[in-house]
C-alpha positions in Angstrom: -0.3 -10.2 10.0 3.5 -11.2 10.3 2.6 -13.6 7.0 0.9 -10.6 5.1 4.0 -8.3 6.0 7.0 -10.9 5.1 4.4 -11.9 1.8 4.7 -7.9 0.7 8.2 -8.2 1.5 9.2 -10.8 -0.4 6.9 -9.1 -3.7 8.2 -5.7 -3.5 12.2 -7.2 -3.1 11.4 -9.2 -6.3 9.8 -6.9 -8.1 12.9 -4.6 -7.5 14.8 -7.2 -9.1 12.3 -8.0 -12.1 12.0 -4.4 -12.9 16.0 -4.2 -13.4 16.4 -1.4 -10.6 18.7 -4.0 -8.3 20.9 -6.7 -8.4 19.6 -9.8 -6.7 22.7 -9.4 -3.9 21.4 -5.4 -3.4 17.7 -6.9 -2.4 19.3 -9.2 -0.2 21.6 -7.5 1.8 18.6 -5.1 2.2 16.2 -7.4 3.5 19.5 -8.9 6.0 20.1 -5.0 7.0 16.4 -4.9 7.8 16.0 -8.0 9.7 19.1 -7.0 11.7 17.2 -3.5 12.4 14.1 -5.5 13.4 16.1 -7.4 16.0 17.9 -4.9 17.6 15.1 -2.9 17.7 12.9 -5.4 19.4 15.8 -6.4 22.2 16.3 -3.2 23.2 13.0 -1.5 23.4 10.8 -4.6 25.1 9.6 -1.6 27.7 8.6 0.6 25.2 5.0 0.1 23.5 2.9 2.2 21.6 -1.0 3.0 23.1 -3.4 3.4 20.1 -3.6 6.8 19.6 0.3 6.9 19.2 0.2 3.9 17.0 -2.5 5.6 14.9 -0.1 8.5 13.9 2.7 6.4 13.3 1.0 5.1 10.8 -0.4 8.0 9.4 3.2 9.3 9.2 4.3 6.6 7.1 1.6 7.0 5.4 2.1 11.2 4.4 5.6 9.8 3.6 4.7 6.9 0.9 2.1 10.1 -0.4 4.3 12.6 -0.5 7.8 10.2 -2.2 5.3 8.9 -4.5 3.9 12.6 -6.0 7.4 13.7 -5.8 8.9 10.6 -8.0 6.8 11.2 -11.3 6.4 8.5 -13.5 9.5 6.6 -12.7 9.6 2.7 -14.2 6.8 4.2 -16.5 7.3 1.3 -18.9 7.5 -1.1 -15.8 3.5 -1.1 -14.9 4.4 -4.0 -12.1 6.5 -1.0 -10.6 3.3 1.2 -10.2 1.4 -1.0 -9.2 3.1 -2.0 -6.2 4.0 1.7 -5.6 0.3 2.4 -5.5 -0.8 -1.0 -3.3 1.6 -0.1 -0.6 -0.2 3.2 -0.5 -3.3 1.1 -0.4 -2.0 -1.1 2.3 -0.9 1.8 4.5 -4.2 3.9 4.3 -6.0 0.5 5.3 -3.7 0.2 8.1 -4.4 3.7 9.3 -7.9 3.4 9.2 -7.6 -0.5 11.0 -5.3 2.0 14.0 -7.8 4.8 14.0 -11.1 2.3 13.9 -9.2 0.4 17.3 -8.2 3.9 18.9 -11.7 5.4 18.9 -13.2 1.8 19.6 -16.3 2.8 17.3 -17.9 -0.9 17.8 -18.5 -0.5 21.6 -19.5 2.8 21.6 -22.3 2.1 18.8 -23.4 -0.9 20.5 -23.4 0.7 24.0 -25.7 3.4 22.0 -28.0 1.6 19.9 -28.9 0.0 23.4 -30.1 3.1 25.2 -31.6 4.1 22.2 -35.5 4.4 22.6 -37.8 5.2 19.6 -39.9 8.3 20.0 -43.5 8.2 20.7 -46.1 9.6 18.8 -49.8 10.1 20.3 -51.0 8.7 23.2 -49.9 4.8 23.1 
């Protein structure tokens, strides 16, 4: 998951640059300010974890956010289609996450196991 995170990374900061909407040095002291957020963050709240449910809405806050920036911002970079594209897979990649949360927080495989194996087919006649 880390790899697939610092992978997206990596092609959104470049495509920033490809597209012309940042200098090479504005990606970078982006990705240092965020990796410095990232550390901090994790040394001072090691007590502090999410449970699913609260993980689940996290994500599904990020995820209202990404809709609501992106139906807000038009058709900016219209003539870069590289720029859409990732606009539109990072909304991909946030609904799939929310739905990965939500599937964990209800844990829908147990419960549908531990159901289909009670389950008895009904009985017609006399058998």
């Amino acid at each position: 998951m880390r790899v697939a995170a610092l992978m997206l990374a990596l092609v959104v900061g470049g495509s920033r640059v490809a597209a012309g909407a940042h200098w090479p040095q504005d990606v970078a002291l982006g990705a240092i300010v965020g990796l410095l957020c990232a550390f901090v963050a994790s040394r001072c709240c090691t007590d502090w974890q999410l449970n699913r449910s609260r993980q689940a809405l996290c994500y599904l806050g990020i995820l209202l956010v990404l809709i609501v920036v992106d139906s807000q911002s038009g058709d900016g970079f219209a003539n870069f289609p590289q720029v859409q594209w990732m606009r539109h897979a990072l909304i991909v990649y946030s609904g799939l996450m929310v739905s990965y949360a939500m599937w964990n927080m209800f844990e829908l495989t147990p419960k549908l196991a531990h159901k289909l194996a009670k389950f008895k087919p009904l009985r017609l006649g006399n058998d």
